[in-house]
C-alpha positions, 0 to 999 in steps of 0.5 A, spaced: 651 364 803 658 367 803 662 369 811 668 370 808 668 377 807 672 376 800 669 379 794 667 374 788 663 378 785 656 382 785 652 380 793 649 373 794 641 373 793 637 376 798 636 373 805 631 378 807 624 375 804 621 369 807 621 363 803 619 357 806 619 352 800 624 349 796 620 352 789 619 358 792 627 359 791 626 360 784 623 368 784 630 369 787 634 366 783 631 369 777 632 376 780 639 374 781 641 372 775 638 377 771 641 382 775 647 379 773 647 377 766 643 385 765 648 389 770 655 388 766 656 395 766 655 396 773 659 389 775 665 391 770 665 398 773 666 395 780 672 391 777 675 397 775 674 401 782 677 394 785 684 395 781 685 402 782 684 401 791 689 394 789 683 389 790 685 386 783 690 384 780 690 388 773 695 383 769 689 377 772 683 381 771 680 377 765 681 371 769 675 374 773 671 374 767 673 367 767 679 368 761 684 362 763 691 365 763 694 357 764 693 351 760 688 346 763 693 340 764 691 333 761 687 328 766 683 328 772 681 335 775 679 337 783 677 344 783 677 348 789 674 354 791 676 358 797 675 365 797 681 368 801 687 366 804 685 364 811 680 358 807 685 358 802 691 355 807 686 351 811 686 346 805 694 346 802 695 340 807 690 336 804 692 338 797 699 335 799 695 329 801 691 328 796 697 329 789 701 324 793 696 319 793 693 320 786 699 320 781 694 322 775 690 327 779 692 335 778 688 341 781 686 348 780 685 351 787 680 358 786 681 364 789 677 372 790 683 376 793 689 378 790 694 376 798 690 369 797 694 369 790 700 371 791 701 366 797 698 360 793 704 361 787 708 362 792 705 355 796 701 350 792 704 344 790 706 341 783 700 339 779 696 345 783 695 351 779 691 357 782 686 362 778 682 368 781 675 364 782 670 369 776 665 374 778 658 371 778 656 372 773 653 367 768 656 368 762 663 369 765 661 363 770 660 357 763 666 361 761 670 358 766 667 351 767 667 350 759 674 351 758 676 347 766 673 342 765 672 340 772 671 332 774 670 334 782 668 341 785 670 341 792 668 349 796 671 351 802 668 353 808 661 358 806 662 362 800 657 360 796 655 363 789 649 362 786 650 362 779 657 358 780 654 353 784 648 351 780 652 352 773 656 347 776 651 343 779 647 342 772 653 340 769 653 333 774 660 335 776 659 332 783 660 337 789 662 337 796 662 343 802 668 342 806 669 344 812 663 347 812 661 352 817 654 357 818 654 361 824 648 363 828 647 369 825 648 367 819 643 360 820 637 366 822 639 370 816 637 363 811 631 362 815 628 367 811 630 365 805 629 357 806 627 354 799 633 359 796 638 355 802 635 349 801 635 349 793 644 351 793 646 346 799 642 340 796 647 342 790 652 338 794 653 330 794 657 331 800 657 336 806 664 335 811 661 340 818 667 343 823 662 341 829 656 338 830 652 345 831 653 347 824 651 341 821 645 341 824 644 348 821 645 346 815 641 340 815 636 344 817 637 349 812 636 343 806 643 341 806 643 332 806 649 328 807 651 332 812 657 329 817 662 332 822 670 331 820 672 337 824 676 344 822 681 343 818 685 348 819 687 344 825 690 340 821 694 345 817 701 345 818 705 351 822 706 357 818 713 357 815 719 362 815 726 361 813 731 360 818 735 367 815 729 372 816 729 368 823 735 370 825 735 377 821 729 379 825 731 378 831 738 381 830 734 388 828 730 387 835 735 385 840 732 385 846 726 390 845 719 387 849 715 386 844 708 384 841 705 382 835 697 385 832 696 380 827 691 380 820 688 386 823 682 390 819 680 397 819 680 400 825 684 395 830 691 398 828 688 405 830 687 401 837 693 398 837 696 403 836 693 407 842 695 401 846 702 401 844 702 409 847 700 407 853 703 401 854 710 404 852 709 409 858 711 403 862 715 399 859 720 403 856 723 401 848 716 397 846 715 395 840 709 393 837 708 390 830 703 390 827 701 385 820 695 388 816 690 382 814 690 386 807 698 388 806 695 393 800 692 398 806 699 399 809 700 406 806 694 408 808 695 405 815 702 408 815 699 415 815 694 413 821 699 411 826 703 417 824 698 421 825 697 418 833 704 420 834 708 414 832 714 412 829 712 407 823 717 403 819 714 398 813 717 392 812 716 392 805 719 398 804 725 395 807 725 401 812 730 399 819 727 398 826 731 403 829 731 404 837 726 410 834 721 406 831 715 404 834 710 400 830 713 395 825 708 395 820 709 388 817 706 389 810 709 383 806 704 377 804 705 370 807 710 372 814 705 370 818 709 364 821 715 368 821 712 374 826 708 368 830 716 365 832 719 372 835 712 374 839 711 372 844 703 376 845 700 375 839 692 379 838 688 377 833 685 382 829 678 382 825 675 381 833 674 388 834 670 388 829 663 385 826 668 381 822 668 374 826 675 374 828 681 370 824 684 364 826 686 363 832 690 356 830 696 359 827 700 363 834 697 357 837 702 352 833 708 356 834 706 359 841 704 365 842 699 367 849 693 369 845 688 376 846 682 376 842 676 381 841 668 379 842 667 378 835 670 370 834 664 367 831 669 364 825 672 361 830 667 359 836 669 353 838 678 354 837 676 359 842 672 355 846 678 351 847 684 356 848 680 359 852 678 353 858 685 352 857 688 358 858 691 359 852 688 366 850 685 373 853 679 376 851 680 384 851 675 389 848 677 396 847 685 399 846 684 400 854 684 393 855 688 391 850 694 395 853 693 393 861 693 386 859 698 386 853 702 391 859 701 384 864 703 379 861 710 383 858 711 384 866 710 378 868 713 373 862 713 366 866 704 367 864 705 369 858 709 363 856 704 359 860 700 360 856 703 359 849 705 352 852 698 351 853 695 354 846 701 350 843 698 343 847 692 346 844 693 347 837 695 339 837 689 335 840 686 335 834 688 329 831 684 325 825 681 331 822 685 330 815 684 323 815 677 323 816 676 328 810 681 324 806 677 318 808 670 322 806 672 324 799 675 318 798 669 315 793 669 321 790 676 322 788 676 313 787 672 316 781 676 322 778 683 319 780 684 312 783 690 313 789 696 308 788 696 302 790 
């Protein structure tokens, strides 16, 4: 029951066949655990292809094979699991809040991709520790749990993998899905497989849903103790960036018209580049920056962009931004915050794409006119609300992307309007974090009583 997009592991169960009863789920899970136990020569081949496309770290790779690299440390453990940087991010802010409160509590964050791993070295507090999640297999999976020992699990969002789950479950380490969301799509696929659905999100002593629709997929799925505390990633603070790139950023631009196509996938950086042509036809000296969602395509898209006639610079090469220079290519891990502040129109990229869109929340903190394609399934109700108070643009094709891109750079006074407005949006959300600490708190009183 994944949506994230990461790659923990060998696919989740099947969802095609019906699967109406709770005990019905148990063909299903035998299949899956025997292709998991019997396919290690496949799974470990996989893993060696993910190395050689960047996809793993090779200094971690035993880490998937659930070998800890760090010494576990004394007392109380919460270990969480999110499955890329995004889910990853959403939950720094409660981490923070919950070692504060809790001097004897340390945890082990989880993560399956190698920018979610270098953001959280780079981010997660002391007391906090980072490992890549292991590949869902079983062996691998006790492996892990035996030497982690974990007195609470919390999993982030929907990436739930069945044999972690359940091992983890058989161990009365108590389990809460935080921030939990299934879209339609998603709720109909599960469906088809009830008893399967039913039998992991019974799993969970608590389910904490971003909206009142999700929670009521998920209780019809078999989910119980289901409850609203809103999307945490409203809670999150505004991504960081030092005062010193700040200013060198904005030296090397100068007074360039600018825009930023922000965690973009495969595919959109050809359209953002399509859009940039047309747009500098216009609007002499445009630059457009473009900060992949996956840095380590950066070579390859580099080459496509090129091959359109564009003149690329890459950030992590330290290459200049000459007048000559169209397309920045923003390939470094974390500068989100930092390309956010000197942008004043931000794209928000996996939304041309059936991938669901990313988050819409980060440029509206720090105050971007936001453009988005159709496919925002992740972030429906974000962009239900930037939308009604015309914070964002829907756009669908490099067409629309430059003619709306074109206006809004010709007329600043909107785009700035609607940056007010995503900003203004972006903090009425109050509560959220609270109303989270406060669902946990029975659990955390259990693993690690707060300070009083």
């Amino acid at each position: 029951m994944s949506e994230s997009g990461a790659t923990a592991g060998p696919p989740t169960a099947p969802t095609a066949e019906s699967d109406s009863a709770p005990g019905r789920a148990l063909p299903l899970l035998g299949l899956y655990r025997g292709l998991t136990t019997a396919g290690l020569p496949l799974i470990q081949l996989l893993l060696r292809r993910r190395i050689a496309r960047g996809k793993e770290d090779p200094t971690r790779i035993d880490e998937r094979r659930g070998v800890a690299s760090l010494q576990r440390p004394e007392g109380p453990l919460v270990w969480i699991h999110a499955a890329s940087i995004g889910e990853a991010q959403s939950v720094l802010v409660l981490i923070d809040r919950m070692i504060r409160e809790r001097p004897a509590l340390n945890v082990l964050m989880t993560t399956g991709t190698v920018t979610s791993a270098a953001l959280m070295g780079e981010r997660l507090p002391k007391r906090a520790l980072h490992q890549f999640v292991p590949v869902d297999r079983p062996a691998w999976v006790r492996r892990f749990l035996n030497y982690w020992r974990p007195d609470l699990a919390l999993w982030v969002e929907s990436e739930l993998w069945p044999n972690l789950l359940l091992e983890t479950a058989a161990r009365d380490i108590p389990m809460v899905l935080l921030n939990a969301r299934l879209s339609a799509g998603s709720h109909t696929g599960w469906q088809r497989a009830r008893g399967l659905a039913h039998r992991l999100l019974s799993s969970f002593s608590l389910v904490l849903a971003q909206d009142e629709t999700i929670a009521e997929r998920l209780r019809d799925l078999g989910a119980a103790n289901v409850t609203v505390s809103g999307n945490l990633k409203t809670a999150a603070a505004p991504l960081p960036a030092t005062a010193a790139e700040l200013l060198a950023l904005q030296d090397a631009i100068g007074s360039r018209p600018m825009w930023l196509a922000a965690s973009t996938h495969d595919g959109e950086e050809a359209i953002a580049g399509q859009a940039h042509a047309a747009i500098a036809k216009t609007i002499p000296g445009l630059l457009t920056i473009i900060a992949p969602r996956h840095p380590q395509r950066a070579a390859e898209i580099a080459v496509q962009l090129k091959r359109q006639g564009l003149s690329v610079a890459r950030r992590s090469l330290s290459e200049p931004i000459t007048d000559e220079v169209d397309i920045y290519l923003a390939d470094d891990i974390g500068e989100l915050g930092l390309f956010y502040r000197i942008a004043p129109i931000s794209f928000i990229g996996g939304s041309l794409i059936p991938h669901g869109g990313q988050n819409m929340l980060e440029p509206a903190m720090l105050k971007c006119a936001i453009l988005h394609g159709p496919h925002i399934s992740n972030f429906q109700a974000v962009a239900d609300n930037l939308a009604q108070a015309g914070a964002s643009r829907p756009i669908d094709s490099a067409e629309t992307l430059a003619v709306t891109v074109e206006a809004l750079l010709t007329t600043p006074d909107v785009a700035t309007a609607m940056a007010d407005a995503a900003a203004v949006t972006a903090t009425a959300h109050s509560g959220v974090l609270d109303r989270v600490v406060a669902a946990l708190a029975p659990l955390l009183d259990n693993t690690a009583p707060a300070s009083p």
